[in-house]
N, C-alpha and C positions, 0 to 999 in steps of 0.2 A: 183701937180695933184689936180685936184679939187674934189670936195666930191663925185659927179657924176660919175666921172672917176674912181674913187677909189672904191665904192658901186658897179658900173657896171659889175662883172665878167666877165659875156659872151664877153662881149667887151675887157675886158684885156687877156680871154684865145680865141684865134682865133678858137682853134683846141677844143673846149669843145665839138662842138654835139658829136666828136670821140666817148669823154670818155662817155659823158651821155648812147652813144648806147651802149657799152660794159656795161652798168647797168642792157641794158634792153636785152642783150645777157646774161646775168649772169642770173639774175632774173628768165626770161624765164626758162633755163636748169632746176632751182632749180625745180620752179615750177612743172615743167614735172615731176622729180626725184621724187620728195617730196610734194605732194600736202599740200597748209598749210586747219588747219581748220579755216574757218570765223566765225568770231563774231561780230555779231550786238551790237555795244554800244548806239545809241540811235538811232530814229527814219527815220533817214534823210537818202540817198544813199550813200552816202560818211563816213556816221559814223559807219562804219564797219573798223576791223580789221584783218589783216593774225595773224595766230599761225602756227610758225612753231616747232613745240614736239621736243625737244632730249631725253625725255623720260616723263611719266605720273607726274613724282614727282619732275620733274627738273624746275630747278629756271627759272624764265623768266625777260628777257632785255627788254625794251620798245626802238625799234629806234623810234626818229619822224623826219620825212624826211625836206628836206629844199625847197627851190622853192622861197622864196620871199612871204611866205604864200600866193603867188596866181599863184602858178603853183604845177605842179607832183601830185602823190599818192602813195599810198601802194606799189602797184605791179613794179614800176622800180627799188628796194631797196630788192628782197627777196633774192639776190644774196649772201646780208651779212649774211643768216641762216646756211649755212654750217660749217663754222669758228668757230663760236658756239658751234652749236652743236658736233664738236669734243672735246671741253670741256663739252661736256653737261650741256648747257645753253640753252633752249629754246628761241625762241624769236618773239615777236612780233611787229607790225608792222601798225599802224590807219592809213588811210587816213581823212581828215580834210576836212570844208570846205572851200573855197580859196575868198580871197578878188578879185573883188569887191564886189561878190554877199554877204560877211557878212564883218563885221568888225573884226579887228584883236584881238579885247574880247571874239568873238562869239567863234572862234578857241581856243584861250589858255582855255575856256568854255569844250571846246568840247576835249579835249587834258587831262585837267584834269577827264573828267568821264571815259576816254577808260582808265586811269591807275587806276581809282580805281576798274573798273574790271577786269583787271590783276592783282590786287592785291585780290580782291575776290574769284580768281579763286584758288590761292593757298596758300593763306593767310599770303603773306609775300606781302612788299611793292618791287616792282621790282628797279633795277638799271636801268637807263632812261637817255639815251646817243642820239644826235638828230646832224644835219648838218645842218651850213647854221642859218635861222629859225628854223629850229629843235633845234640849240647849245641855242638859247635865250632860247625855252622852257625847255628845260631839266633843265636848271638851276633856273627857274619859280617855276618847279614843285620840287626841292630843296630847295628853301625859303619855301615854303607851308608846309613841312614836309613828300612829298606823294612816295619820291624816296629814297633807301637806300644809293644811290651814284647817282651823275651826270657825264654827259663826254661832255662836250660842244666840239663840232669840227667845229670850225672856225666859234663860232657865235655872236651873234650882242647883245651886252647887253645894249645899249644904243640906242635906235631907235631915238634921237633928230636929229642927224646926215643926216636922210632918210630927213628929211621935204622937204629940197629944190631939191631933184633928185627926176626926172624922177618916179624912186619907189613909189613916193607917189601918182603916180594918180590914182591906186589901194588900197594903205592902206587908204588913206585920213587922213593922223595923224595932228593935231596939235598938240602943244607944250604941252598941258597940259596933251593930251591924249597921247603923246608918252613918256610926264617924267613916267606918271603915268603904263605903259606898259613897263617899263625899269628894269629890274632885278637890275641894279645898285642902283638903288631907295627902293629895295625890302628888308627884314629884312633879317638877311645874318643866316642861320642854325646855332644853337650854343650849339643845345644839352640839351637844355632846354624841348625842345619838341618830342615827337619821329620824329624820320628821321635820316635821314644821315648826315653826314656835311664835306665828301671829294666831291671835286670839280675837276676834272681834266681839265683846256683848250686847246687842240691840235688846231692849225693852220700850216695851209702849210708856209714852208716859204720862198716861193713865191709870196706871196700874197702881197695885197697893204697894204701901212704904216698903213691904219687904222683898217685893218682888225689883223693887226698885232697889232696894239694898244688895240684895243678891247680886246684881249682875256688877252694881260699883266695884262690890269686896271682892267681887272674884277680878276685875281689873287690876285693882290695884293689888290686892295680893303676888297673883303670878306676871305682875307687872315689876313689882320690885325685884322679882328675882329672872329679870331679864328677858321676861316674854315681850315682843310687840305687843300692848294689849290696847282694845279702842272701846272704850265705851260710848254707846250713843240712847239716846230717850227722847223717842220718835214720837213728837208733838200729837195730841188730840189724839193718840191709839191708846185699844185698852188689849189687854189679854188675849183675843182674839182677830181683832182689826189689824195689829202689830203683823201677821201675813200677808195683810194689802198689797205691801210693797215687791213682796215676792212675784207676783204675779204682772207688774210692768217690770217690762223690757229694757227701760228708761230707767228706772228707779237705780236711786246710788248704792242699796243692798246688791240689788240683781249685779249690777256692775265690780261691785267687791267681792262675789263669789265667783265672777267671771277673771277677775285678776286674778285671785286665788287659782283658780285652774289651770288658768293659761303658764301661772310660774309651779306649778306642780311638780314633784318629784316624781 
């Protein structure tokens, strides 16, 4: 398969819009249920966040959604706040803004300020679990010190790969600028500094060889150099299914973000 073909999800899963619209049947419900509070992180329309309370003193998750940093928002993803909050874990939830209109610095920019006021809000640094592009940032904001835990699911830690597909006519990476945007690249948490330094990478594993690659190399990479890291390749999901498990209560993801919080800094 070529890198294109491999990178391309929507093209490898026929039946994706299915699952996408059951995000935004989920989401809706919550919504209704549970209206979340919004918070403005910085100036722009998109730099706002959902909070979804499981209670005033409860920990909060940061999801950051995926798209290819140049699709979705906040609102098709609130579906995963109930799961949660049966363990009483708050969570929240930024919309970004999406390339082309910025560059993919402006985002991880804007990604790093929404967690430090989630982290302001309650004075602990939140566990920060993402999909897709969302997996590359959580684990960004892991190097940085700014997350007590990460949960990458199914993401891209090496952006070199995007250059020559399709994907790039939106991010407009070069080489320098996608080593340099590459968490593989990034100094790996080690306890030196405050932060966390567990790594969890879930992939479907149905997914292409390389998305299945990614998430190995980036284990074992910041694994040898002292991170907790766990790699897992969650039977019969592909690309988009790999969220299933977000959304029970039950599930041993939902419960590993729930551990993550509960030991949160």
């Amino acid at each position: 398969m070529t890198l294109e073909a491999q990178y391309n999800n929507r093209a490898l899963v026929p039946d994706h819009p299915a699952v996408i619209q059951g995000w935004r049947d989920r989401a809706e419900a919550t919504r209704a249920a549970t209206p979340p509070i919004e918070i403005a992180y910085g100036p722009g329309p998109r730099e706002v966040m959902d909070l979804f309370e499981a209670a005033p003193d409860a920990p909060i998750a940061v999801f950051l959604h995926g798209g290819y940093w140049q699709a979705l928002d906040r609102s098709w993803f609130s579906g995963i706040a109930p799961a949660l909050a049966a363990h009483g874990v708050s969570l929240a939830i930024p919309s970004y803004d999406l390339c082309p209109d910025v560059r993919l610095g402006r985002i991880l920019r804007q990604v790093r300020t929404a967690v430090e006021v989630v982290r302001a809000r309650n004075g602990r640094r939140p566990v920060v679990f993402g999909h897709s592009a969302g997996g590359h940032m959580a684990a960004c904001m892991l190097s940085e010190g700014r997350a007590a835990a990460a949960m990458a699911i199914s993401g891209v830690f090496d952006l070199v790969p995007l250059i020559p597909t399709s994907l790039n006519q939106a991010l407009r990476l070069d080489a320098a600028e996608a080593a340099a945007l590459s968490p593989i690249h990034w100094p790996a948490p080690d306890g030196s500094t405050p932060g966390g330094t567990v790594l969890d990478c879930v992939v479907g594993g149905d997914e292409s060889p390389e998305f299945l690659r990614q998430s190995r190399m980036m284990t074992e990479l910041w694994g040898a150099k002292g991170v907790e890291t766990r790699y897992e390749a969650l039977p019969g999901l592909n690309h988009f299914t790999v969220l299933d498990p977000f959304f029970r209560m039950d599930s041993k993801q939902v419960e590993r973000v729930t551990l993550f919080s509960q030991n949160g800094h």
